[in-house]
C-alpha positions as CSV (number, residue, x, y, z in Angstrom):
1,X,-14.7,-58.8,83.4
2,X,-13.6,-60.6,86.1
3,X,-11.3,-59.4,88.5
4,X,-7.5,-59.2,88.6
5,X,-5.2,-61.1,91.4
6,X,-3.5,-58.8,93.7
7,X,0.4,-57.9,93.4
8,X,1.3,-61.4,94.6
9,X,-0.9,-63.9,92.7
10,X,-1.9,-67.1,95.0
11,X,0.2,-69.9,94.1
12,X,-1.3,-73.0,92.2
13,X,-2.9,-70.4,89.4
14,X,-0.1,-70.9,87.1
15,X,1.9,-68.0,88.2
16,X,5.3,-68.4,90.2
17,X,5.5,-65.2,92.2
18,X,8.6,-66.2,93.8
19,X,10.7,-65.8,90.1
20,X,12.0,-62.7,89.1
21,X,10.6,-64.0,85.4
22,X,7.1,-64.5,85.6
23,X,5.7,-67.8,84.2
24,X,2.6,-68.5,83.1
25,X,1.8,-72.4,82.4
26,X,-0.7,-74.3,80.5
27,X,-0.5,-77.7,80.8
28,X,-3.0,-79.1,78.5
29,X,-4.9,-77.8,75.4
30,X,-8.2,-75.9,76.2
31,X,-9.2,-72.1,75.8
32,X,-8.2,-69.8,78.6
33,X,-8.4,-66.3,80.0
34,X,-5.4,-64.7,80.8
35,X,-5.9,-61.5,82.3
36,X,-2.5,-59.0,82.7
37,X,-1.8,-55.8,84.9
38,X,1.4,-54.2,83.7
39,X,3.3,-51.2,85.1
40,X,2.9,-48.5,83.8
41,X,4.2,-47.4,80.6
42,X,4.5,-44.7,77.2
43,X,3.7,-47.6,74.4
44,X,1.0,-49.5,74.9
45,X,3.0,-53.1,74.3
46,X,4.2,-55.7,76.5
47,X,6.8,-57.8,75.9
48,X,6.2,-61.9,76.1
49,X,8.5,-64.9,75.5
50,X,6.7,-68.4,74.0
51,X,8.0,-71.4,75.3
52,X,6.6,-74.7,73.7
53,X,7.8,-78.1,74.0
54,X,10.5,-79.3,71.4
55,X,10.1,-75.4,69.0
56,X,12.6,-72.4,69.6
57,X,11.8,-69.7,72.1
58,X,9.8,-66.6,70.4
59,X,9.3,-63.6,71.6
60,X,5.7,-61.1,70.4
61,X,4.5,-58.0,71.2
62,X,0.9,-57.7,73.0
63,X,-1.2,-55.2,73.0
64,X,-2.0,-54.1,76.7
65,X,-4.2,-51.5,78.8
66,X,-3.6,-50.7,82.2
67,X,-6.2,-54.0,82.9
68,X,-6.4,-56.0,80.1
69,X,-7.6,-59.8,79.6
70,X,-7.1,-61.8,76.6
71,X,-8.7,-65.2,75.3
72,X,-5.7,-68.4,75.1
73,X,-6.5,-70.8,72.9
74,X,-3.6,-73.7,72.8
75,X,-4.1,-77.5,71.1
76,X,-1.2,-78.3,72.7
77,X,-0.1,-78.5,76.6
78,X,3.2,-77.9,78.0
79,X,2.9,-74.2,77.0
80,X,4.5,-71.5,79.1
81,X,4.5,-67.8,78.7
82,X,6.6,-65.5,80.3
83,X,7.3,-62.1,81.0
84,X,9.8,-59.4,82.6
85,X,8.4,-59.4,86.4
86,X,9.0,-56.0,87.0
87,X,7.2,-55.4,83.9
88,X,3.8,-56.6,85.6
89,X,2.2,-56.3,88.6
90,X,-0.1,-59.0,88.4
91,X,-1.2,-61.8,86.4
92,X,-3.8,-64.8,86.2
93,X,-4.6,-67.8,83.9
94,X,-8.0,-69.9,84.6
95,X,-9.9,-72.0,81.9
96,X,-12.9,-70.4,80.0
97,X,-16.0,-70.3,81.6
98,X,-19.5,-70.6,80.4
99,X,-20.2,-67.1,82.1
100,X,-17.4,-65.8,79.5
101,X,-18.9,-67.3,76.4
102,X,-22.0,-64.7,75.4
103,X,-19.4,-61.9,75.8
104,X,-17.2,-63.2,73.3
105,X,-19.4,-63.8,70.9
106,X,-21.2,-60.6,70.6
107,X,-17.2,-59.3,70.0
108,X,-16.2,-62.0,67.7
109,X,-15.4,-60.0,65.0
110,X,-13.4,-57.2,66.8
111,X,-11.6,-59.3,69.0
112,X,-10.0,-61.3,66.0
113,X,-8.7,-58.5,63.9
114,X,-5.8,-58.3,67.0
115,X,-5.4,-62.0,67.3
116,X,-1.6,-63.1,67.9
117,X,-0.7,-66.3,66.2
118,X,2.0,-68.2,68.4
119,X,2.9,-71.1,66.9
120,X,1.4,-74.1,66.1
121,X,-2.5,-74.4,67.4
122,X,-1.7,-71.7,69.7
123,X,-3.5,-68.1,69.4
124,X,-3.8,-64.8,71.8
125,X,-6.7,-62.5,71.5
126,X,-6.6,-59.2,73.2
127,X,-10.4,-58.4,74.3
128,X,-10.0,-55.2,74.1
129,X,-13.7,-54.3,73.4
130,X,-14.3,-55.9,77.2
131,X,-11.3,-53.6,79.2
132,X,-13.4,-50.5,79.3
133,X,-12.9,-46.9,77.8
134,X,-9.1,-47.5,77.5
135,X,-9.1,-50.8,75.8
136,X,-11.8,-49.4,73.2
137,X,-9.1,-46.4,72.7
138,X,-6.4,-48.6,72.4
139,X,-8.4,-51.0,69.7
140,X,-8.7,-47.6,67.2
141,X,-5.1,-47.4,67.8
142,X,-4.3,-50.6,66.2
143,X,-7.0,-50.6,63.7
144,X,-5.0,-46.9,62.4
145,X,-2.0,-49.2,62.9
146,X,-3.2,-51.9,60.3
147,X,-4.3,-49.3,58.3
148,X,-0.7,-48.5,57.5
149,X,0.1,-52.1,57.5
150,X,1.1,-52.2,60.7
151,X,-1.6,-55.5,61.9
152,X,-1.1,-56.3,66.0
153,X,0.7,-59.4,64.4
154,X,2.5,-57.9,61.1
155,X,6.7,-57.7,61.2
156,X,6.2,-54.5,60.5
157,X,4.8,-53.6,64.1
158,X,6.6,-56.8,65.5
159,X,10.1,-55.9,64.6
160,X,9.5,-52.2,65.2
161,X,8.2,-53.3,68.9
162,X,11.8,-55.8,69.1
163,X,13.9,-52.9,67.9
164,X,11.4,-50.4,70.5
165,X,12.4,-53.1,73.7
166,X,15.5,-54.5,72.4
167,X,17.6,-52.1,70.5
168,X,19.2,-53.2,67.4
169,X,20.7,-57.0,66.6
170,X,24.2,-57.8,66.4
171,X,25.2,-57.4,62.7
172,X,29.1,-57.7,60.5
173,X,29.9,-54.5,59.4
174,X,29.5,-53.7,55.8
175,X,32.1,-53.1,53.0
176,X,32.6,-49.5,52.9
177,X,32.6,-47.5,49.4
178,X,35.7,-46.7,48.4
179,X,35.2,-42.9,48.4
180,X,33.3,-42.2,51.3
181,X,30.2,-39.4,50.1
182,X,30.0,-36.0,52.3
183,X,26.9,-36.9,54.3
184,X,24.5,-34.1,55.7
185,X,21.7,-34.7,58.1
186,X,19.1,-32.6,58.6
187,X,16.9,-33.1,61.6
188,X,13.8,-31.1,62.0
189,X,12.5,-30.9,65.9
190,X,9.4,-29.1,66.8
191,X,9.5,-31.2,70.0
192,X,13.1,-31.1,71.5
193,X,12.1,-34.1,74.0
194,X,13.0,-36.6,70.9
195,X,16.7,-35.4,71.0
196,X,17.5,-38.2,73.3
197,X,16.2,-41.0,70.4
198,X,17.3,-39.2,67.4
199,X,20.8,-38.8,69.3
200,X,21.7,-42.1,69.9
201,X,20.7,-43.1,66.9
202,X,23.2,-41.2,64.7
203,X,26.1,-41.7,67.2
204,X,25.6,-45.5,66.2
205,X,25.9,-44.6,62.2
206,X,29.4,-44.4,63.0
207,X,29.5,-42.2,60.1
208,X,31.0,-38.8,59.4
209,X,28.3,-36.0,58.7
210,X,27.1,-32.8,59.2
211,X,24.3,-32.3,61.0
212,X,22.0,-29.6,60.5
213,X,19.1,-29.4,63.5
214,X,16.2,-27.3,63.0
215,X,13.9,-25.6,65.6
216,X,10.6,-23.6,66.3
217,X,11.5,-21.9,69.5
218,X,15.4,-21.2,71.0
219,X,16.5,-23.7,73.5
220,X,20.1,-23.0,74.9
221,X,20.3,-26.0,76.8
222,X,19.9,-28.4,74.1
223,X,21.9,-26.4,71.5
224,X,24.8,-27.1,73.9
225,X,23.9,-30.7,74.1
226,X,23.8,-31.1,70.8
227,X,27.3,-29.8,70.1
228,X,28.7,-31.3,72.6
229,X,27.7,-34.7,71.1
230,X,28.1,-33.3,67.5
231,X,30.8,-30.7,67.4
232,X,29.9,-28.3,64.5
233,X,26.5,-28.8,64.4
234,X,24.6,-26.2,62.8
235,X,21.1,-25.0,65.1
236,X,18.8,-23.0,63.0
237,X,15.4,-21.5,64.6
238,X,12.6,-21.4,62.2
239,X,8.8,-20.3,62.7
240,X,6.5,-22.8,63.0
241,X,5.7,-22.6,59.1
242,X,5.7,-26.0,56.8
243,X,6.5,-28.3,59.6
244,X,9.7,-30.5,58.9
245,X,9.3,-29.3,55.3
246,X,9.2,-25.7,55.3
247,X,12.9,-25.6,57.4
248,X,14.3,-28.0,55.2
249,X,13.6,-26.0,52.3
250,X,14.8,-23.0,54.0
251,X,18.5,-25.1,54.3
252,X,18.1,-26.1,50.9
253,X,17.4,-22.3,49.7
254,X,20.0,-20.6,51.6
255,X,23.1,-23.4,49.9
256,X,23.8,-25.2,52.8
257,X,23.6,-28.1,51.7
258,X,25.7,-27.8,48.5
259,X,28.9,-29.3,49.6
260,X,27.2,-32.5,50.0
261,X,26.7,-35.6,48.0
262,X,23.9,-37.2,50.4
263,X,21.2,-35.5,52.7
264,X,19.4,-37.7,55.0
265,X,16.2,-35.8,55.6
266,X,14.5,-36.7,59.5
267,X,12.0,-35.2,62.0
268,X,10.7,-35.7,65.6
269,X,7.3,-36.9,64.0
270,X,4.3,-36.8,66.9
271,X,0.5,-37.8,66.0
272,X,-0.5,-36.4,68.8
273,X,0.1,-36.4,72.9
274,X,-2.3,-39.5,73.6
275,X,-4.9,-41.8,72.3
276,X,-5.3,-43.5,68.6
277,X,-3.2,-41.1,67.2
278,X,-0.4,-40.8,69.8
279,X,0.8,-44.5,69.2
280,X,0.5,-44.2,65.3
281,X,2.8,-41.4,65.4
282,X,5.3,-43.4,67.8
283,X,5.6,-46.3,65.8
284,X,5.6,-44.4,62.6
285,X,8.5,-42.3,63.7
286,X,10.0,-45.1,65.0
287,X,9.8,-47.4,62.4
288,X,10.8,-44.7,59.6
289,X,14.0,-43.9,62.1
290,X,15.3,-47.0,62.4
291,X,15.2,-47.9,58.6
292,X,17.2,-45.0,57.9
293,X,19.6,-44.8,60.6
294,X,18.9,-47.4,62.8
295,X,22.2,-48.9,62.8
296,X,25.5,-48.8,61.0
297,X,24.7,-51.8,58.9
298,X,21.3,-50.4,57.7
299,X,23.2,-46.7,57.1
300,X,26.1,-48.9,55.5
301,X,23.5,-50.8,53.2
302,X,22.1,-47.6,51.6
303,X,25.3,-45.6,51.0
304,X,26.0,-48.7,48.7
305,X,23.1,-48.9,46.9
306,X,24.0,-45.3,46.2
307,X,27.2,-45.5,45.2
308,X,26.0,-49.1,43.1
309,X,23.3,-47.5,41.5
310,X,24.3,-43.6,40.2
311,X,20.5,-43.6,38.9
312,X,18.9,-44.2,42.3
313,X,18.1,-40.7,43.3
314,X,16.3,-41.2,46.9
315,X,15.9,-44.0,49.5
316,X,13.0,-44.0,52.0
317,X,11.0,-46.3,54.0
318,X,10.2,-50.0,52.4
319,X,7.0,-49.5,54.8
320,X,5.9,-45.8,53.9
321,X,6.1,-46.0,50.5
322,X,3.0,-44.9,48.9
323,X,1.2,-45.8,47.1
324,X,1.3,-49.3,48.5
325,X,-1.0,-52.2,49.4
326,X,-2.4,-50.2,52.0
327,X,-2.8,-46.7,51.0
328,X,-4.0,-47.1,47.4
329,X,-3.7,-43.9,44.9
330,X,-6.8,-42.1,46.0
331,X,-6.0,-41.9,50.0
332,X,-2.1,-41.4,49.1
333,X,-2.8,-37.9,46.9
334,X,-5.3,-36.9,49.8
335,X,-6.4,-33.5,49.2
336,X,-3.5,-32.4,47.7
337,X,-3.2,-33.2,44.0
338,X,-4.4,-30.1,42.3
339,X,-1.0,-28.5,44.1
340,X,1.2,-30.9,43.5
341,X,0.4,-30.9,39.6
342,X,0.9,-27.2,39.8
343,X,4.3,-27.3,41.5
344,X,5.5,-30.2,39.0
345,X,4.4,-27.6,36.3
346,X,6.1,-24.5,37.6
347,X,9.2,-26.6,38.1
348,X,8.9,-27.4,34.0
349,X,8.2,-31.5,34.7
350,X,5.6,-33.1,33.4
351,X,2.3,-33.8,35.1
352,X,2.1,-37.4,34.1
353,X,4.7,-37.6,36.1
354,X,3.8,-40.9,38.3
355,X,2.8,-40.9,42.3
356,X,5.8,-42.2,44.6
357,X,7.2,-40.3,47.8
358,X,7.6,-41.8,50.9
359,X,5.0,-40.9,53.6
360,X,6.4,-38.9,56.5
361,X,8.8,-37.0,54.6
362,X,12.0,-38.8,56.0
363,X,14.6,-39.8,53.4
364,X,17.8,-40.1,52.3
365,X,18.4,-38.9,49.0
366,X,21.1,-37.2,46.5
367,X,21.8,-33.1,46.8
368,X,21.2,-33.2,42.8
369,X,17.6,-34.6,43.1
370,X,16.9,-31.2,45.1
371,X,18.0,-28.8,43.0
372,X,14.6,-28.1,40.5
373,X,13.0,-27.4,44.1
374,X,16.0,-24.9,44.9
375,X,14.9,-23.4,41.9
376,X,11.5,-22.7,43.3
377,X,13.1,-20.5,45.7
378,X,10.4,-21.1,48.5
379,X,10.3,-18.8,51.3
380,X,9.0,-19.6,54.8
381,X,6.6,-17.4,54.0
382,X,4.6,-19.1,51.8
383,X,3.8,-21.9,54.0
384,X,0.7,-21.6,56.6
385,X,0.8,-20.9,59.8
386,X,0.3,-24.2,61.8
387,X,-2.9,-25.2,62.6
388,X,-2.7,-28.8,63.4
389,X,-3.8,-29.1,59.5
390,X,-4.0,-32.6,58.4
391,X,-3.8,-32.6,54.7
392,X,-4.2,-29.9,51.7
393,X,-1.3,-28.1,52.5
394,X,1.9,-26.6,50.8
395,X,4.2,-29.1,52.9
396,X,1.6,-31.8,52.4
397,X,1.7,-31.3,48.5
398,X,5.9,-30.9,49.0
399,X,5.9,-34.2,50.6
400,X,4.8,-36.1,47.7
401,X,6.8,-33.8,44.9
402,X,9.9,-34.5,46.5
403,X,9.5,-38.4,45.9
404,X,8.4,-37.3,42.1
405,X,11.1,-35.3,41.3
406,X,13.1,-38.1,41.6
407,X,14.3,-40.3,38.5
408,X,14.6,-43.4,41.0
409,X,13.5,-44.4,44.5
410,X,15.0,-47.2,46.1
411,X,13.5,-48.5,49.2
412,X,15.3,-49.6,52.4
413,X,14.1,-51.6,55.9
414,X,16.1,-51.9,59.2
415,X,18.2,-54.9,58.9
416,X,17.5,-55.4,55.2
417,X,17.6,-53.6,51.8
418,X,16.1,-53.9,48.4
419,X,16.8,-52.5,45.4
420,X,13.3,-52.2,44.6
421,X,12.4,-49.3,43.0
422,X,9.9,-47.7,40.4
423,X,11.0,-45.2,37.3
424,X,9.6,-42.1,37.6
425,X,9.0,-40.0,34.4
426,X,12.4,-38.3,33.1
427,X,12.8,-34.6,33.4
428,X,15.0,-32.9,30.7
């Protein structure tokens, strides 16, 4: 790979060093390597604005590595990309070179599944497979990504990134209901660090609620954070049994939810401290976060689906919803159906009942739907010790009754919201 300019790029190699924005020109169709060295930085994304003669700005999300190049190919000139300069520390364009050629080739294949569409004739294709050990780390990254349907070009990982970078649009507020529902949110954090993100969100619900936060270990200073922020916020310390699950049904067991109408179930969901798995978890936490509560329009949105449709019993995730187009039937019951049968059973609902919980285990949903779980009367106990299991346990099997238990799912999205949903089986 060749290598990359110093800090301050040479003028006349389509970079303007002097501009606080740097600008990267092409002025005539051709294929090109661009080659990138950002600062560094937690998610593995850089943000880029697309400028193209007589078409609206746009703005995408490229996957980037500490030294990353990527293959330009543009049928039209006049093309000019730009990006935050203290967001780089150096940048170069040049035209493809016969030297490049047999490299590319014997990547074909996996450089395309990350190609970047920008318009017109114009494409960006991170070679990822050619920026060493952390470019091949960052490729299994995305190819888990797509796996969830979360593709390096997808609006689900775009808009996710633009809310990531950006922060939420500018949106009316909604009509609010006309009785406003006692709200309770219960926000499981095994890793306190994620305060910060889940705080900010729910100050901008602009909602009433209580909030019930869950821990594994005691933490003083961020108890009196949080009720600083949230006055009468309830801080409950749990062992580390059933994850987000195994607390939540502890709430549920000892009635504290019962003076609410709505429960909008959350945790500080991690895949993992780096690689593959540590950027899945981000943007699945992420994502799921700001579909729920990423705004007051979104949380305005699904309190009125509620309140329009008495039947809809629970409201997740349009994008973790399974099973989906994705995750078919077989990977979405995992290791984990014998249980769940057995729980439906216990619980006196019928094992036909049909597959449909929203991945992750964040939700919002009604106190009713709960209560043949209450009657399980689950102690913390009976969960396993954690063991950084993947799949096969109680909270896994948990996770998907508490989508089946459920009459109606409805499904929601961060700026938008369907009434999609499917009919689960009734239960007398």
């Amino acid at each position: 790979m060749p290598d990359f300019l110093s800090r301050e790029p040479p003028k006349g190699d389509g970079v303007d060093p002097s501009s606080t924005v740097g600008e990267i020109h092409i002025h005539a169709p051709g294929r090109y390597i661009l080659e990138l060295r950002p600062t560094e930085r937690w998610m593995p994304f850089l943000r880029l604005a697309v400028r193209r003669p007589g078409h609206a700005d746009r703005i995408v999300y490229v996957p980037v590595t500490t030294r990353t190049s990527y293959l330009l190919k543009s049928s039209e000139g006049g093309l000019v990309l730009q990006f935050d300069r203290g967001d780089v520390v150096a940048a170069s364009v040049r035209p493809l070179s016969i030297g490049d050629i047999g490299a590319l080739l014997s990547r074909r294949r996996r450089h395309k599944r990350f190609q970047l569409p920008l318009g017109g004739g114009v494409v960006l294709q991170p070679l990822l497979h050619i920026s060493g050990p952390e470019g091949r780390e960052l490729a299994r990254a995305l190819g888990s990504l797509a796996g969830w349907g979360f593709g390096t070009a997808s609006d689900n990982l775009q808009k996710t990134l633009s809310r990531h970078f950006d922060g939420p649009p500018a949106e009316a507020r909604e009509r609010r209901p006309a009785v406003e529902p006692k709200i309770a949110v219960a926000l499981h954090l095994h890793y306190p660090d994620l305060w910060p993100e889940f705080e900010a969100l729910l100050e901008a619900t602009d909602r009433q609620f209580q909030l019930f936060l869950t821990l594994t270990r005691p933490d003083a200073d961020l108890a009196q954070r949080v009720q600083a922020r949230f006055p009468g916020a309830e801080i409950a310390v749990y062992e580390n049994r059933g994850r987000d699950v195994g607390p939540f049904i502890q709430l549920l067991r000892e009635g504290k939810f019962d003076p609410f109408d709505l429960i909008c179930k959350l945790h500080g969901k991690k895949s993992g401290a780096s690689g593959p798995r540590m950027v899945l978890g981000e943007i699945w936490r992420q994502a799921t976060a700001f579909d729920l509560i990423g705004s007051r329009g979104v949380v305005d949105r699904i309190i009125a689906n509620f309140e329009l449709s008495p039947d809809t019993q629970m409201i997740g995730s349009r994008r973790f919803r399974l099973p989906n187009e994705w995750k078919g039937e077989t990977a979405a019951w995992g290791e984990n159906r014998a249980m769940v049968l057995n729980l439906l059973e216990t619980m006196g609902m019928p094992s036909s009942s049909r597959l449909d919980f929203f991945a992750g285990t964040m939700f919002w949903v009604r106190r009713g739907a709960l209560e043949p779980l209450r009657r399980l009367d689950l102690p913390l106990a009976v969960f396993p010790e954690e063991a950084s299991q993947q799949d096969g346990t109680l909270q896994h099997a948990l996770e998907r009754v508490l989508g089946m238990i459920c009459t109606k799912i409805g499904v929601a999205s961060d700026g938008d919201m369907t009434t999609e949903s499917r009919e689960a089986d009734s239960i007398a």
